[in-house]
Structure formats: C-alpha cells, structure tokens
N, C-alpha and C positions, 0 to 999 in steps of 0.2 A: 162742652158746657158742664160744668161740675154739675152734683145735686144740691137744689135749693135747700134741700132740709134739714142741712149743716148750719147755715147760716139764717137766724130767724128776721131777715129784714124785708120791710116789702117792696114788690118789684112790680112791674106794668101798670102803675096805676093806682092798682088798690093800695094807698095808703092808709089801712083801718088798723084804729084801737086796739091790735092782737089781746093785750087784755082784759076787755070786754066780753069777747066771745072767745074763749080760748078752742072751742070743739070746732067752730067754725073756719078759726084763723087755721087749725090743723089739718079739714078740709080745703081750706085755700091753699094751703104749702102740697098736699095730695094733688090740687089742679096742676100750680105751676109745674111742680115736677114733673106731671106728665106732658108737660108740653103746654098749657094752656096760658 
C-alpha cells in the first residue's frame, strides 16, 4: 500500500473539506497513514 501522503484525496469515508480545517485534514492523512 503506497503512502497516503502523496496524494491529498480522501479515503474510508472521511470525505471532509480538507480546506476548512487544514491542521486537521494533516492529522487525518497522519491517521490514515498509520493504518487508521
């Protein structure tokens, strides 16, 4: 499985406004990458 962090698109679900909350969405790319 490559890293998500390449590519800023969202995956399981979370389809959120990345830029609304950008520190958040950067948090949510730190989850999926880990596995989450």
């Amino acid at each position: 499985m490559p890293d998500q962090r390449q590519e800023r698109t969202p995956r399981r679900g979370h389809d959120l406004p990345r830029p609304l909350w950008p520190e958040f969405a950067d948090a949510i790319d730190e989850l999926t990458a880990a596995g989450w």
